[in-house]
C-alpha positions in Angstrom: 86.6 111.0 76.7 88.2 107.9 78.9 88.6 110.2 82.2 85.4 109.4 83.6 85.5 105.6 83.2 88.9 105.6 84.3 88.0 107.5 87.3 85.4 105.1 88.6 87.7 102.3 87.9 90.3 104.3 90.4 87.2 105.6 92.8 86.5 101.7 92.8 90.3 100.4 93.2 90.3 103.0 96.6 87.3 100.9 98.0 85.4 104.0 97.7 81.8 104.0 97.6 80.4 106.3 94.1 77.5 106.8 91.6 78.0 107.3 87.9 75.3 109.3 85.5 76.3 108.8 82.2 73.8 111.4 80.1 74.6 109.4 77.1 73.6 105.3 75.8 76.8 105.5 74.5 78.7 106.5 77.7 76.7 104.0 79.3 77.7 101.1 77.8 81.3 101.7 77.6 80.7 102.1 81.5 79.0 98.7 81.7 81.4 97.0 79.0 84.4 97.9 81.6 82.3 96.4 84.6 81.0 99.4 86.4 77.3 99.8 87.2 76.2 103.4 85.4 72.9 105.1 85.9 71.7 106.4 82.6 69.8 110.1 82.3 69.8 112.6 80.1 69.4 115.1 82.4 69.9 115.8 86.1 66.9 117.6 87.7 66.2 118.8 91.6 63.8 115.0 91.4 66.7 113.1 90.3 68.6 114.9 93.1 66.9 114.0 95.8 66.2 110.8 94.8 69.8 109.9 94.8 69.9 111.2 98.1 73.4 113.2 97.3 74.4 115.5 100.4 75.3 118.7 99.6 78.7 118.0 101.0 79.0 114.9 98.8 81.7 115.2 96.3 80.2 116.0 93.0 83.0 115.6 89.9 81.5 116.9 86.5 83.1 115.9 83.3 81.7 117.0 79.5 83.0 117.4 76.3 81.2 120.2 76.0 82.3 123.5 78.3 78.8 125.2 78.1 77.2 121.8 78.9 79.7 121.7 81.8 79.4 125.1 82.9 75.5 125.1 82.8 75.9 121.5 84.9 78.1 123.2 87.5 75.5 126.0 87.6 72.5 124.0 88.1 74.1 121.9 91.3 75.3 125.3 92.4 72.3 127.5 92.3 69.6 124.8 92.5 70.8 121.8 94.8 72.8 124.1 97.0 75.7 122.2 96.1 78.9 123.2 97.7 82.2 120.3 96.5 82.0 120.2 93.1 85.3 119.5 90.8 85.4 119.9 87.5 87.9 120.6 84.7 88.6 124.2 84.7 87.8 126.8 81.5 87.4 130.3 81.1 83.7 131.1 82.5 84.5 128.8 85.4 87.9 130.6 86.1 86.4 133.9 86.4 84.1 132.9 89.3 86.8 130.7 90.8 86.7 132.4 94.1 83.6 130.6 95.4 85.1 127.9 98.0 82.8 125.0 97.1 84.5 124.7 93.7 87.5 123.3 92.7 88.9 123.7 89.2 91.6 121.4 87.4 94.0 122.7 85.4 93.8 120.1 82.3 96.9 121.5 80.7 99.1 121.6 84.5 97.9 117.8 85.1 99.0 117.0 81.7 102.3 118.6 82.0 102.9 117.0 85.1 102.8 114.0 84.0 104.8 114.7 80.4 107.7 116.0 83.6 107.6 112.5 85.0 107.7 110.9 82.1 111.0 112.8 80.7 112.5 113.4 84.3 111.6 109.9 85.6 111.7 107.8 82.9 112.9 104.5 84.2 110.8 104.6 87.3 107.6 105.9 84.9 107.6 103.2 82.6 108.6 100.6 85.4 105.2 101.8 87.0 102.6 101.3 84.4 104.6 98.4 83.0 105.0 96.1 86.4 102.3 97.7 88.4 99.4 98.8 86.4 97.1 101.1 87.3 98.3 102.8 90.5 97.4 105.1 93.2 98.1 106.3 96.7 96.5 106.3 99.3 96.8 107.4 103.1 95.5 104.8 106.4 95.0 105.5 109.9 96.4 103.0 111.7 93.6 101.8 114.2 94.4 97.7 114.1 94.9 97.0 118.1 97.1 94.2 117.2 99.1 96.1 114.9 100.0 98.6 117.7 104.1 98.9 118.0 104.9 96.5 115.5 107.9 97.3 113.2 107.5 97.4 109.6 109.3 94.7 109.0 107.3 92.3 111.0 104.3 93.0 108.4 103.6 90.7 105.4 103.1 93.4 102.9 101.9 93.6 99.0 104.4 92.6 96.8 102.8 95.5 94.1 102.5 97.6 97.0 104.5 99.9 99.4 104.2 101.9 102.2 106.3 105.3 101.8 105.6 107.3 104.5 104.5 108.0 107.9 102.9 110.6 110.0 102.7 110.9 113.6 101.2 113.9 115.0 102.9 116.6 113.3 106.2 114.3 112.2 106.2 113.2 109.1 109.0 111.1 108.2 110.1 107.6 105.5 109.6 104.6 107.3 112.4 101.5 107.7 112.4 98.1 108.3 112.6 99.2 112.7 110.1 101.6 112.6 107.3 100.8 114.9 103.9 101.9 113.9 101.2 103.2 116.5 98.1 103.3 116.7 97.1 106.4 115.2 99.8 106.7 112.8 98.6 107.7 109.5 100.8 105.7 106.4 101.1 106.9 102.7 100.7 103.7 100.8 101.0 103.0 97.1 100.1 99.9 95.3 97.3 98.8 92.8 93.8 97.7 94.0 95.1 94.2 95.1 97.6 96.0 97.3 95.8 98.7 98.3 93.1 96.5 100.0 95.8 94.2 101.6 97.0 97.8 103.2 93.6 98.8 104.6 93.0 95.0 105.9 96.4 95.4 107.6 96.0 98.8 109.5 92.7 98.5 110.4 90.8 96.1 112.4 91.7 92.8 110.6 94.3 91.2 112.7 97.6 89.9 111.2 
């Protein structure tokens, strides 16, 4: 299973801070081969739990081969940590107590056919993407740079593997151009690799230009 490897390498590319437990030697390694920093256990008890110090609020993903290993995983953070943002991949048993708020179920198949859409509707731009750019993400920034306040877009040095595509200001949300001045506040929609995606939050936050 390459998801949850390839989600710490995106978790990392966002400059986000996260914690891996890989239950498994074998998951472990593959984590530490692709230079990520793993925490290896078997099992994850109320000790471990408050050890780590995870907040209840604290996004929790789960990921297992296994759905009754999964389900009993989601069970145990619900019912004994208290545990209220979990995401996981949606199956049946999970489904059928999917009203409860603090979870949030992903439709494997949906995220999967989304992409297969992209691929067949988009084909040029697709390939283009993971051919040029690599891996690739978005990414919104408040703009809070004092010296970047009423600058136009055009003034800015940007990424080349990056871009910034859109712009919202208060409740206007709108596609930027070359005059489009940016205030403090604004929050951008970026999208870029890692490279790019730090040059974006250098540039709209408190790193002057």
């Amino acid at each position: 299973m390459r998801t949850p490897w390839m989600l710490a390498e995106r978790m990392k590319m966002h400059g986000l801070d996260y914690l891996v437990i890989a239950t498994n030697l074998k998951s472990h390694k593959i984590f530490e081969s692709r230079g990520l920093e793993p925490m290896h256990s078997e099992f994850v008890g109320s000790k471990l739990y408050e050890k780590l110090g995870i907040k209840s609020f604290n996004p929790v993903v789960i990921l297992n081969d296994l759905d009754s290993n999964k389900t009993e995983m989601v069970r145990r953070f619900k019912q004994n940590f208290k545990h209220d943002n979990i995401v996981t991949l949606s199956n049946r048993k999970l489904e059928n107590g999917s009203g409860d708020s603090g979870l949030k179920l992903v439709d494997r198949q949906a995220a999967l056919a989304e992409t297969l859409e992209a691929v067949v509707v988009r084909p040029h731009l697709f390939q283009s993407i993971n051919a040029d750019f690599g891996a690739l993400a978005l990414e919104e920034i408040t703009m809070t740079n004092q010296e970047a306040d009423r600058k136009r877009v055009r003034d800015f040095a940007f990424h080349p593997s990056g871009s910034l595509i859109m712009l919202r200001r208060n409740k206007e949300i709108f596609i930027p151009h070359g005059d489009t001045h940016l205030l403090l506040g604004d929050i951008v929609t970026v999208i870029g690799n890692a490279e790019a995606l730090q040059d974006f939050r250098l540039t709209g936050s408190k790193c002057p230009f």
